[in-house]
N, C-alpha and C positions, 0 to 999 in steps of 0.2 A: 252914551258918552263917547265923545271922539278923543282922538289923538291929541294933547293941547301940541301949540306948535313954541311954547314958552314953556318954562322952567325957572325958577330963581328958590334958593334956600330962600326960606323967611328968616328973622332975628332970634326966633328961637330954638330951631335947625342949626344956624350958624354957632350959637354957642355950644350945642351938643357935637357939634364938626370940631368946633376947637379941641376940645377936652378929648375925642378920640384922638384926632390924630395927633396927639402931645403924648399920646401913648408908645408908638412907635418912633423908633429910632432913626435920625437924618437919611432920607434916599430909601426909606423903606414905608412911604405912606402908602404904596397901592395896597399895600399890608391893609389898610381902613375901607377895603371896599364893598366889604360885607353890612359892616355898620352902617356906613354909609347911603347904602339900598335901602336901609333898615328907616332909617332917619326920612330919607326923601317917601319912604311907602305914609309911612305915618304921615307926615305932614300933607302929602294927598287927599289920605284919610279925613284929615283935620279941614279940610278946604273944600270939597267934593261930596265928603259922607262915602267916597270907593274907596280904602287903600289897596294902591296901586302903583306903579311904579313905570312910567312912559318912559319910551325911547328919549325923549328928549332931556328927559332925569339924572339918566343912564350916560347921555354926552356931557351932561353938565358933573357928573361924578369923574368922569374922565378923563377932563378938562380941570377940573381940584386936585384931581390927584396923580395928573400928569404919565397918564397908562393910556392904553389904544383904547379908542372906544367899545372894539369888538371883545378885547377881554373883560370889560364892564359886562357887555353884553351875555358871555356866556357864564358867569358867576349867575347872572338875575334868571336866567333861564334854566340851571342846573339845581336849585335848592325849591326847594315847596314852598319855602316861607316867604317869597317872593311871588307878588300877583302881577304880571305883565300885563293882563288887561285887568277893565274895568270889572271889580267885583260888588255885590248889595253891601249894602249898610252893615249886615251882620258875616263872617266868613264863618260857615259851619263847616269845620274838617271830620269828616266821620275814620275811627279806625276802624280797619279791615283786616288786621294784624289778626293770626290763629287766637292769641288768649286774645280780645274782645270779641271774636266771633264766635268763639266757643260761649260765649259768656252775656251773647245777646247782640251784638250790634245790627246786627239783619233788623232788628226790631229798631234801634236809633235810628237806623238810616229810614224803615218805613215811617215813623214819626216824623221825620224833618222832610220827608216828601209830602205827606199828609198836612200836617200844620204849617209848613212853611210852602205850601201850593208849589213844590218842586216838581220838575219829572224826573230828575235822578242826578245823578254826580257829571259835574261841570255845566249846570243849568243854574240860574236865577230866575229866584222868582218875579213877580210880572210889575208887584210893588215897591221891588228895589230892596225889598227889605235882606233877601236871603241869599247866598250863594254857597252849593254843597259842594265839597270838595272828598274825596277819599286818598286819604294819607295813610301811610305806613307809620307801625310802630312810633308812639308817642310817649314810650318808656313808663307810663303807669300801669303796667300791665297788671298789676297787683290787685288794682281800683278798677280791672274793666267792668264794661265797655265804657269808654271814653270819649267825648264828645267834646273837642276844644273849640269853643267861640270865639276869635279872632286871637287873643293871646292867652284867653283865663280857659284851663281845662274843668270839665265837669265829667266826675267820676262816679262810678255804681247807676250807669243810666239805665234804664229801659224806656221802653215804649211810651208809658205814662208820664213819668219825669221830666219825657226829653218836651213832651207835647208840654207840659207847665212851662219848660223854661221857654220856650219858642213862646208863648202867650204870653209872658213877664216882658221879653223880649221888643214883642210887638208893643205893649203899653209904654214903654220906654225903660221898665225897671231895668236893672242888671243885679240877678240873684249873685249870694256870694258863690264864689268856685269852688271847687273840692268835692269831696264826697256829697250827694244827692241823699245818703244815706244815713250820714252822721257818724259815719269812721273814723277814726282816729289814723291820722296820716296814713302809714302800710300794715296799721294793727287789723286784726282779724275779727269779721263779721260779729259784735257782739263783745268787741276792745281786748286788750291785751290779753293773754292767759300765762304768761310766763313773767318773771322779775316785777310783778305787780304792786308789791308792797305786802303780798301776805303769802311769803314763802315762810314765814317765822314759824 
């Protein structure tokens, strides 16, 4: 996929632009420029199948929110949750954080190389389907290893899991998120043990 050399919000961009920036107070919109990225990646997404986020996105944020284009620019370059180029259909972020790795990730990332035909972190696969990413810290550390699919986290992965969900994936399902396990939110391997309902 190339650089497009156009940019335009859609109608449904445009009413999410409204309601941000009606957030912020007169003479403080560049304040919206986070969302804003956030809004044009998606609707890439929506148009494309890559969410992404082009330089030409980046001057039309700029240009709305009446800021240099190069401070657009280093916001979209400075956060992870922003893909400046073209990424697959699916964006697998593996953590690499001490508790998921203590806890198995080395194993998630060999599955999403394996089943998603990767060669490793900042590759796509050849189908379009995949693109692996390794991010820090995605604050479920509780639930490692952690495997977040473009915004839905999948928690308690290993090896086997991770290889189902990349298969669901490919079929077009999208399994629900959360625990692979069947955890209860931060409760412990096997559900609560304390204020259960049978301290009596």
């Amino acid at each position: 996929m190339t650089e497009p050399t156009h940019f335009a919000f859609d109608a449904s961009s445009l009413a999410q632009i409204e309601t941000v920036i009606a957030r912020y107070p007169a003479g403080r919109q560049a304040s919206a420029v986070m969302p804003l990225l956030y809004i044009a990646q998606k609707q890439m997404g929506r148009e494309t199948g890559s969410a992404w986020v082009p330089r030409v996105a980046m001057d039309v944020i700029a240009e709305r929110l009446g800021m240099a284009p190069m401070r657009v620019y280093e916001v979209a370059t400075f956060y992870f949750m922003y893909n400046t180029k073209p990424i697959g259909r699916f964006h697998l972020q593996v953590c690499g954080t001490t508790p998921c790795w203590l806890r198995g990730s080395d194993d998630v990332l060999r599955a999403c190389k394996d089943a998603g035909h990767l060669k490793g972190y900042g590759d796509t696969s050849a189908d379009g389907n995949f693109t692996l990413t390794e991010v820090e810290c995605l604050g479920g550390c509780v639930n490692a290893p952690i495997l977040q699919v473009d915004d839905d986290y999948y928690e308690d992965m290993d090896y086997d899991s991770t290889v189902k969900l990349l298969e669901a994936l490919k079929r077009g399902e999208r399994p629900k998120p959360g625990s692979v396990i069947g955890r209860q939110t931060s409760a412990p391997v096997g559900g609560p043990q304390v204020l259960n309902g049978a301290e009596d």
